[in-house]
C-alpha positions, -999 to 999 in steps of 0.1 A, spaced: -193 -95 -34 -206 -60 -45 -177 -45 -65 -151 -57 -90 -118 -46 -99 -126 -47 -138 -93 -25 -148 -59 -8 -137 -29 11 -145 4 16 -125 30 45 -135 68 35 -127 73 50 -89 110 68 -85 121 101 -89 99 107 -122 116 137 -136 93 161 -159 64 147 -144 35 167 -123 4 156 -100 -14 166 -129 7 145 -159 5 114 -133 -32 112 -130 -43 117 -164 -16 94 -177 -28 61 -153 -65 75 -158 -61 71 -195 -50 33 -193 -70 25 -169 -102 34 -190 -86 15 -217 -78 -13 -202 -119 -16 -189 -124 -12 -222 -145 19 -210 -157 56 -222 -152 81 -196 -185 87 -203 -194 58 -185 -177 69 -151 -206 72 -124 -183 86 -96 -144 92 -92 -120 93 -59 -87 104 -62 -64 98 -35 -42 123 -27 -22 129 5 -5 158 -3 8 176 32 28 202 16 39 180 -15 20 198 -39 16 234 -43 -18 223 -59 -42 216 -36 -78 206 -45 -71 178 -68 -102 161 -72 -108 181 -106 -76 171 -114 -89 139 -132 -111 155 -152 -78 166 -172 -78 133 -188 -115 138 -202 -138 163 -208 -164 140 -206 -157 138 -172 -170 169 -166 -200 172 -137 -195 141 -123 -189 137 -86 -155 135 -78 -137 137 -42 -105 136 -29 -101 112 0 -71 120 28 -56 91 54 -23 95 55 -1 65 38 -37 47 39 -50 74 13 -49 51 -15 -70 23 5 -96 50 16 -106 60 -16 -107 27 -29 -132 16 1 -151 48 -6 -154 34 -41 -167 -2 -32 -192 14 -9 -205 37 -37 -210 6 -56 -229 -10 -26 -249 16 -22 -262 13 -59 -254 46 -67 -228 36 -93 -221 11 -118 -183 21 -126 -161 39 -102 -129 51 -110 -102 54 -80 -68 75 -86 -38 77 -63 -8 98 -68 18 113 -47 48 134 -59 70 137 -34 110 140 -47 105 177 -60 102 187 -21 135 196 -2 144 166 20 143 183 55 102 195 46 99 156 35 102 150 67 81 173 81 55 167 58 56 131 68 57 137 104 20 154 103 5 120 96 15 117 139 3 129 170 24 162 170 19 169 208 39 136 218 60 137 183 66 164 167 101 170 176 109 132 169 145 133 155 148 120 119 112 126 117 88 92 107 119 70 103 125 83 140 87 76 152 94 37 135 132 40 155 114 44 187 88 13 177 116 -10 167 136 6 197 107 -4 221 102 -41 203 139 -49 211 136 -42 244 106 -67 246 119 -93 225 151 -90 218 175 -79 188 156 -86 156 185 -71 135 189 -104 118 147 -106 111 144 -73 104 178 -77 75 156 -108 60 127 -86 54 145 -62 34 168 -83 14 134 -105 10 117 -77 -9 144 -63 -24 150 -98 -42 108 -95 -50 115 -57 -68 141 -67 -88 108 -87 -108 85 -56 -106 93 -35 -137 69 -7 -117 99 -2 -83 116 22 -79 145 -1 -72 151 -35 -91 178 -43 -75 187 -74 -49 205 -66 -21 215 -94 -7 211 -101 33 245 -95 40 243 -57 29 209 -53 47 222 -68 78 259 -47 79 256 -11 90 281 5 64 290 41 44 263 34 23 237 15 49 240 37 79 213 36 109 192 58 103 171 61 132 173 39 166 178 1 152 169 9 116 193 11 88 183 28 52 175 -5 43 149 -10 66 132 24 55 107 27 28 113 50 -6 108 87 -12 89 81 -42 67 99 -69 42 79 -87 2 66 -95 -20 40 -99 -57 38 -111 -85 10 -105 -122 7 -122 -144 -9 -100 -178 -22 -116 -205 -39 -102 -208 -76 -105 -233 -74 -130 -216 -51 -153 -180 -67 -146 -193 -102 -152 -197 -88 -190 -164 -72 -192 -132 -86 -199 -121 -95 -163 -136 -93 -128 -114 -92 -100 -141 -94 -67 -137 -79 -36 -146 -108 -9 -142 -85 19 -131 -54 32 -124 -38 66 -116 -6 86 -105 2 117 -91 32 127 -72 38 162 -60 65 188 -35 93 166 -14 90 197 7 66 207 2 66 246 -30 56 246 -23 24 230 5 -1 231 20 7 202 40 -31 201 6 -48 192 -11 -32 162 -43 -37 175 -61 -22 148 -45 -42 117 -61 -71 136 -92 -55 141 -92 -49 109 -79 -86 97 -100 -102 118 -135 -82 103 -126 -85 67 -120 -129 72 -152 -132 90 -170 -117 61 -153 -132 36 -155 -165 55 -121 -172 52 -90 -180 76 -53 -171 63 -49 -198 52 -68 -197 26 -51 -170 15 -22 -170 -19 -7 -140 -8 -5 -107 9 4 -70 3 13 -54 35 26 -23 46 61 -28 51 69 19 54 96 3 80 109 -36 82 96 -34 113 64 -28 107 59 -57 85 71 -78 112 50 -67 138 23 -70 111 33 -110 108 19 -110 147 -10 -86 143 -28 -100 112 -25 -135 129 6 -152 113 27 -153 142 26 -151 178 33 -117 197 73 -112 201 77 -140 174 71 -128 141 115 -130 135 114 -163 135 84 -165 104 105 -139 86 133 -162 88 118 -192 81 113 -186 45 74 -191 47 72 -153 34 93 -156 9 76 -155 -28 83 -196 -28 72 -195 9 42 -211 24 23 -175 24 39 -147 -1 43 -117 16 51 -87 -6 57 -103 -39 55 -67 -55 87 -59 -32 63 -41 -11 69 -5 -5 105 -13 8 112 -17 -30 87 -3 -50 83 27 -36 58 47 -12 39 81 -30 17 82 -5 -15 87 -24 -11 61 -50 3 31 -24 -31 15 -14 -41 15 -56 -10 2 -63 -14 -28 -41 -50 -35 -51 -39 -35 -89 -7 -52 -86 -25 -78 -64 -54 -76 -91 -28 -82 -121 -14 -114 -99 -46 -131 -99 -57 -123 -133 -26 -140 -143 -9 -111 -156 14 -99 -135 50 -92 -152 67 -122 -157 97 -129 -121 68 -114 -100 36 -137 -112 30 -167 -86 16 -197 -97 -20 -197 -99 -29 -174 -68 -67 -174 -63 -71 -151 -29 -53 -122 -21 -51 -102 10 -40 -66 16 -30 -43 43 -28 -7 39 -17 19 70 -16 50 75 2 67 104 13 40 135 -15 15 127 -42 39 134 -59 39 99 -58 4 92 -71 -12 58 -77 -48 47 -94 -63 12 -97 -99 0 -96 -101 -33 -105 -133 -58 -108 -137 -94 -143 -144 -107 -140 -139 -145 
């Protein structure tokens, strides 16, 4: 253990009307100081994740932060880029800072603002986070990239309609007890599983409801180091975390398998010496239903080509064996791209201090695991987190 989550903050994600980059930084930067119970004086370093792509018309961010403080000012600050893992690499940047001893505090941002763009550059904009040679004429644009994985899984496995209908309703039901989503509303299976007017496929086998939210949005962390968190209010450790970062295209790999969420899985347990099933819950990246399910097989929960039948088991369901998504996961609460990784480490931080908002808190989780992603599993994130104070 090196770093400690020792504060947060979490703006409501959704179409966030009179709202800017700018207003969403200082706004989570602000509570997330206070709730440290720290001077931005006592920053060392700051990382802002910000993906950007064409979102914002402001580019060069970094500074952005120091809107929220003048005593900021001449500090390092960087903006850290990895497509939908953006949030995740600027939190690792910030625990290595602290392992390298040159910081005692870190602050981590991440923000997206994504609803003011026209929906057909959305797409565009999304797309970029691919390997343009091969996909950059994919139809429907990321949702089409995920329509040709799901397309591809089905013709390996089967028709996973009915797992991939669980998933959403399952964290759809989760979001209705995070007063943070964008949409706190349940579903139900029966709508998720029915193409209709209002649930139409989207691209190959996936619906709307199996497609993650345009979202706007931003979340902040303090990391400490154990010394200095161990005196503060609350000290939520990092046990372990891991990257591993895979081939942008698609053909070089076999897309189906994920390889480097379990590369990534597999590093952070051995150092944290666990197994999952030590584990209370897990954040994952569900950008697409069927990503999460493949993620059931790549992280080790369920053999290759049978991740449906965990999902409709129950065993991920927030009464389930192992929680996955308790948040309501991106599906839910929303994907700005920036802020997604910071969001999951400070909603996951909130469930094991205890605090989470009351529907969403489990009882008494003491480990949490998450998975970030950017593009088709080539970044690929994971942290273990555990309460110590």
């Amino acid at each position: 253990m090196t770093a400690c989550i020792t504060g947060w903050s979490h703006s409501q994600f959704g179409k966030l009307e009179g709202e800017t980059v700018e207003s969403l930084i200082v706004s989570v930067v602000q509570d997330a100081l206070q709730d440290a119970q720290l001077d931005a004086a006592d920053v060392d370093e700051i990382y802002l994740g910000h993906f950007n792509a064409g979102f914002s018309k402001q580019d060069f961010t970094a500074s952005l932060v120091f809107q929220a403080s003048d005593k900021f000012r001449f500090k390092p600050a960087t903006r850290v880029e990895n497509a939908c893992a953006t949030g995740s690499a600027a939190v690792q940047q910030g625990v290595k800072a602290i392992e390298a001893k040159r910081a005692r505090h870190v602050l981590v941002v991440g923000v997206e603002q994504m609803t003011t763009t026209p929906g057909k550059e959305i797409g565009q904009n999304l797309l970029k986070a691919s390997y343009l040679p091969e996909d950059g004429e994919t139809p429907a644009g990321f949702a089409g990239v995920f329509g040709n994985i799901a397309q591809a899984y089905y013709q390996r496995y089967g028709d996973q309609s009915d797992a991939l209908a669980t998933i959403a309703a399952k964290n759809h039901k989760n979001g209705v007890s995070n007063p943070y989503a964008q949409m706190q509303k349940d579903l139900g299976y029966d709508f998720c599983r029915a193409e209709s007017e209002k649930n139409p496929f989207v691209a190959g086998p996936l619906k709307r409801t199996d497609c993650s939210l345009v979202s706007d949005g931003a979340a902040a962390i303090v990391l400490s180091d154990v010394q200095s968190a161990l005196t503060m209010n609350k000290a939520v450790a990092f046990r372990a975390t891991a990257h591993a970062q895979d081939f942008l295209p698609m053909s070089k790999r076999d897309i189906l398998k994920f390889e480097g969420c379990t590369q990534a899985w597999q590093s952070a347990l051995r150092d944290a010496k666990l197994t999952l099933n030590d584990l209370s819950f897990v954040e994952t990246h569900d950008c697409f239903t069927i990503a999460e399910l493949i993620e059931y097989e790549a992280m080790g929960l369920a053999e290759p080509g049978k991740g449906a039948e965990l999902a409709l088991s129950g065993e991920t369901q927030k009464t389930g064996r192992l929680p996955i998504n308790p948040s309501g996961g991106l599906k839910a609460k929303g994907h700005p791209i920036g802020a997604t990784g910071v969001s999951m480490h400070a909603l996951s931080a909130m469930q094991l201090c205890g605090t989470a908002p009351q529907g969403m808190q489990l009882a008494a989780p003491e480990i949490a695991g998450i998975f970030n992603m950017g593009g088709a599993a080539v970044a690929n994130y994971v942290s273990i987190l555990e309460r110590i104070k």
